[in-house]
C-alpha positions in Angstrom: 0.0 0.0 0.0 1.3 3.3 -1.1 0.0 7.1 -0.1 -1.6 6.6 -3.4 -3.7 3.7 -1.8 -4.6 5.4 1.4 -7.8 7.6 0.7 -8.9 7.7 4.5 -7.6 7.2 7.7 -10.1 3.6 7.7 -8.0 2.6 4.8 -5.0 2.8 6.9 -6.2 1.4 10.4 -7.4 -1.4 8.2 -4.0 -3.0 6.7 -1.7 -1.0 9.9 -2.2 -1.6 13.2 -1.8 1.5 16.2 0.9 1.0 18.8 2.7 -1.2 16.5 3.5 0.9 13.0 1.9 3.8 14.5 0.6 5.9 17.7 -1.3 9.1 18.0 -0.7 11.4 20.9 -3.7 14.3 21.8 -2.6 17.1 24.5 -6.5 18.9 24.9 -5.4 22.0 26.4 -8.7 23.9 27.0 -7.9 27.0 27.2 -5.8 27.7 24.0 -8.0 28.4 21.0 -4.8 26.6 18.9 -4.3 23.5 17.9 -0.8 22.8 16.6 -0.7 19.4 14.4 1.9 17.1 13.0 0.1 14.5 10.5 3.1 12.8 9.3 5.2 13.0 12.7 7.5 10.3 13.8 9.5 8.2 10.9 6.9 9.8 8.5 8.5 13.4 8.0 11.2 13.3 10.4 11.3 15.5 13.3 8.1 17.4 12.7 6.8 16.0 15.8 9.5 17.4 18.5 9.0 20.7 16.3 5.2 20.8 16.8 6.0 20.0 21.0 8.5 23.0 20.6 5.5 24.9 19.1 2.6 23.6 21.4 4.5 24.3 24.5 2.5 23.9 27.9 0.0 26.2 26.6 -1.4 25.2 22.8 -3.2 21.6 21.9 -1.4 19.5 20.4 -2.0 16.4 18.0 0.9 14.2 16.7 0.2 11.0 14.2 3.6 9.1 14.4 5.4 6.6 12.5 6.8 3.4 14.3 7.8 1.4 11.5 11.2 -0.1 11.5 11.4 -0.9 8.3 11.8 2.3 6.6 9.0 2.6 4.8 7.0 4.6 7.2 6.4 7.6 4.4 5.5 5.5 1.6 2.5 3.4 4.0 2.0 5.9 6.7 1.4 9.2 4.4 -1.6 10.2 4.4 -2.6 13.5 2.4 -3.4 16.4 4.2 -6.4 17.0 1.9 -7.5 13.3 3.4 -6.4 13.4 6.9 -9.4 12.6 8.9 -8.3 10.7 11.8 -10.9 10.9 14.7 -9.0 12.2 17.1 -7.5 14.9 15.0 -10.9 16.1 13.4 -12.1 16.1 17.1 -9.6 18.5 18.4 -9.1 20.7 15.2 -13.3 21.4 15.2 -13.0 22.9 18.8 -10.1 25.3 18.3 -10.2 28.3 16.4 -6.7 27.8 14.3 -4.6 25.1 13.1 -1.1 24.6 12.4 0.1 22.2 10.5 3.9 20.9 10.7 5.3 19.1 8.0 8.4 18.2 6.4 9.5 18.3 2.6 12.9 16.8 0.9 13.8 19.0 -1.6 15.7 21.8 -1.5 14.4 24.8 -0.4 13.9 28.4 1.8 14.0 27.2 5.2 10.0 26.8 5.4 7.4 27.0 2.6 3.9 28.4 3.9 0.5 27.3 3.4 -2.8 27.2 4.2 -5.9 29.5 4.2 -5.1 32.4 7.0 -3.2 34.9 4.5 -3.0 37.3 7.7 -1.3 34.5 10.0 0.7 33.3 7.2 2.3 36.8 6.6 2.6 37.2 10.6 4.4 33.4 10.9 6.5 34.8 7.8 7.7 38.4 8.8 8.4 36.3 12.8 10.7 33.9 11.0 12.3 36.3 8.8 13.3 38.4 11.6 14.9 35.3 13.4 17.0 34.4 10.2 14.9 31.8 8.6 14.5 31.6 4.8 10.5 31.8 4.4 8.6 31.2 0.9 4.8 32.2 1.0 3.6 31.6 -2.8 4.0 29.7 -5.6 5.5 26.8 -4.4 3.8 23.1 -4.1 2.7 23.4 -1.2 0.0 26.0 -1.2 -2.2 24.0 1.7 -5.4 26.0 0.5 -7.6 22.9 0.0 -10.7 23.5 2.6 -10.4 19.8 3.6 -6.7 20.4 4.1 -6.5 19.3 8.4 -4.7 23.3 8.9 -8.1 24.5 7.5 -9.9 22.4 9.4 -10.6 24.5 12.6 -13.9 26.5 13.6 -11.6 29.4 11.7 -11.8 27.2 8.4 -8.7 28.9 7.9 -5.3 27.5 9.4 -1.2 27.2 8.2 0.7 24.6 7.2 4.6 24.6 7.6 6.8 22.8 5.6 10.1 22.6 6.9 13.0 21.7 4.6 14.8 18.2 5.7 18.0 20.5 6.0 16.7 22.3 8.5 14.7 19.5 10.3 18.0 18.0 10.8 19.7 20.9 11.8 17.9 20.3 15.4 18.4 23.7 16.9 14.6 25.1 16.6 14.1 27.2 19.4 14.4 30.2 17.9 11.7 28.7 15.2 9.0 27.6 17.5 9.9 30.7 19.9 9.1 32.9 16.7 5.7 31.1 16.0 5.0 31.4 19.4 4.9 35.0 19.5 2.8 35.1 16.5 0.3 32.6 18.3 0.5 34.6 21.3 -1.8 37.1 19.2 -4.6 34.6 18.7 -4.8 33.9 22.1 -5.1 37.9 23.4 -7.7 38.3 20.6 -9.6 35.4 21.0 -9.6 36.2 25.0 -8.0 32.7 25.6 -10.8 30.9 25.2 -11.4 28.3 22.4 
């Protein structure tokens, strides 16, 4: 089975088995209206998931889909498209916050991050953040434009979210405080606006 083959997360619960070639973590933090998400975390896109913790802190919710697999295949059976990532637990957390990010990784080379997803605003916020911390940023016409409404970052009461991709150089650079910290600041915002509450 290939991420061709996976059209739903029931597809792959069918022929993989949780605990075993995957787990899924879920920190509900109430009283963030932000859910930070890594869909391909684990051995799936390495390293997104500590840099969606890094994000998430103590205060944001936080949903991580991992890859266990010791095989090294864990991308080509454990990828599943954003566009198709309905996961219960994920779609359960994402539909009571107000904004998703999504952390992902892609191979080629690259700025430092490619941004997507529907919240233009946010996206332009996360960009100017990471530019002033020294990150290469790219916020348009690149392949990863994240702006499909089923998309899991647009998948929050907002119906707007980001997606990061991360280059693999960077992800294995493995110094990303001053990444999540600049993130942070930016979802600092959302939570003064939206009075903390989700």
């Amino acid at each position: 089975m290939t991420d061709t083959d996976v059209r739903c997360y029931d597809d792959l619960a069918r022929c993989f088995t949780e605990g075993v070639d995957y787990s899924v973590h879920v920190m509900d933090r109430e009283r963030s209206p932000v859910a930070v998400v890594a869909p391909h975390g684990g051995r799936i896109e390495g390293r997104t998931s500590e840099i969606a913790r890094l994000i998430a802190g103590d205060e944001h919710r936080l949903y991580l889909f991992e890859g266990l697999r010791t095989t090294g295949d864990n991308f080509d059976r454990l990828h599943l498209a954003s566009h198709r990532f309905d996961e219960p637990r994920a779609l359960d957390l994402v539909a009571r916050c107000h904004t998703v990010v999504a952390v992902h990784g892609y191979a080629a080379q690259g700025p430092d991050v490619l941004l997507g997803g529907l919240n233009e605003r946010l996206k332009r916020e996360i960009a100017r953040a990471l530019a002033q911390f020294g990150f290469s940023c790219q916020t348009d016409g690149h392949r990863f434009p994240g702006r499909d409404p089923l998309n899991i970052c647009n998948r929050g009461r907002s119906g707007e979210g980001v997606q990061l991709e991360l280059s693999e150089d960077f992800r294995k650079a493995g110094d990303w405080s001053g990444f999540a910290r600049a993130v942070r600041v930016v979802l600092e915002n959302i939570d003064n606006a939206n009075g903390q509450s989700a």
